[in-house]
C-alpha positions in Angstrom: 43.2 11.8 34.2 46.6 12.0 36.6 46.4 14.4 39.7 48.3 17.5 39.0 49.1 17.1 42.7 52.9 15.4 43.3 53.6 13.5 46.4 56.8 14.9 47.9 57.7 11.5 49.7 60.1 10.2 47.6 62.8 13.5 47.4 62.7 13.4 51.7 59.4 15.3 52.4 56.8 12.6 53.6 53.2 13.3 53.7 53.9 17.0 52.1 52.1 17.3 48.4 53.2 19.7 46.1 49.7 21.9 44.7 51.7 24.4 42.4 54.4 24.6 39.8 57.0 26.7 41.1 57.3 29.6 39.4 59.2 32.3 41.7 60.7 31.5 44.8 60.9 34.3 47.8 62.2 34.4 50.7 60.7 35.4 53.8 61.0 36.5 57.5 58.3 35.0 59.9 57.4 36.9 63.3 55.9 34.6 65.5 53.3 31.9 63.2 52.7 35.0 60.3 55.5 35.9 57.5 54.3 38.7 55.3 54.8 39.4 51.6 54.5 42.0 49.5 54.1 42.1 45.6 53.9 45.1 43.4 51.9 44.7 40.6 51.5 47.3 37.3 48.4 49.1 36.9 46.7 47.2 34.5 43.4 46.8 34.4 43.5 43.8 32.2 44.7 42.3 35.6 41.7 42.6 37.5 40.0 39.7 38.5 43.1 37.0 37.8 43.4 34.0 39.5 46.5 33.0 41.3 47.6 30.2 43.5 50.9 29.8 46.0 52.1 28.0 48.6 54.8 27.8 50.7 57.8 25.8 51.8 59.3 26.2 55.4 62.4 24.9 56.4 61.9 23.1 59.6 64.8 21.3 61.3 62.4 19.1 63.1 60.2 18.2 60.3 60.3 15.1 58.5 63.3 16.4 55.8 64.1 19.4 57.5 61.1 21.2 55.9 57.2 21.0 55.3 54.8 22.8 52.6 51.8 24.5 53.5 48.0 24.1 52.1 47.9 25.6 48.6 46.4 29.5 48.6 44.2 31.2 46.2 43.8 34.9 45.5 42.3 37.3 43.0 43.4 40.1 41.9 40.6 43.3 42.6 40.9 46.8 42.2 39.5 49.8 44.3 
């Protein structure tokens, strides 16, 4: 079976892997080493308890092709 992980080495990036498809792109505004982000999501109960995965790509003039991606994230959605 082939890794669903893609080495970024050949477009520039070395030793950065792409862990997700990218399926929306944000930008954000770090303060100091934390960036926050904010997603609104219907109420729908049908969405409790979905998966979802993200990570992120910083641009990073000293970085090996001016950016670097972090580890891949996992949430779930919950409900209160």
């Amino acid at each position: 079976m082939a890794s669903r992980y893609r080495s970024l080495g050949l477009i520039g990036l070395p030793g950065c892997t792409l862990f997700v498809e990218v399926a929306v792109a944000e930008t954000m505004v770090r303060t100091g080493a934390l960036a926050d982000w904010t997603i609104d999501l219907p109420s729908d109960a049908s969405l409790v308890g979905q998966d979802f995965w993200l990570q992120a790509l910083v641009l990073d003039p000293s970085a090996n092709g001016g950016a670097a991606l972090s580890n891949a994230g996992h949430g779930r959605i919950g409900a209160r």
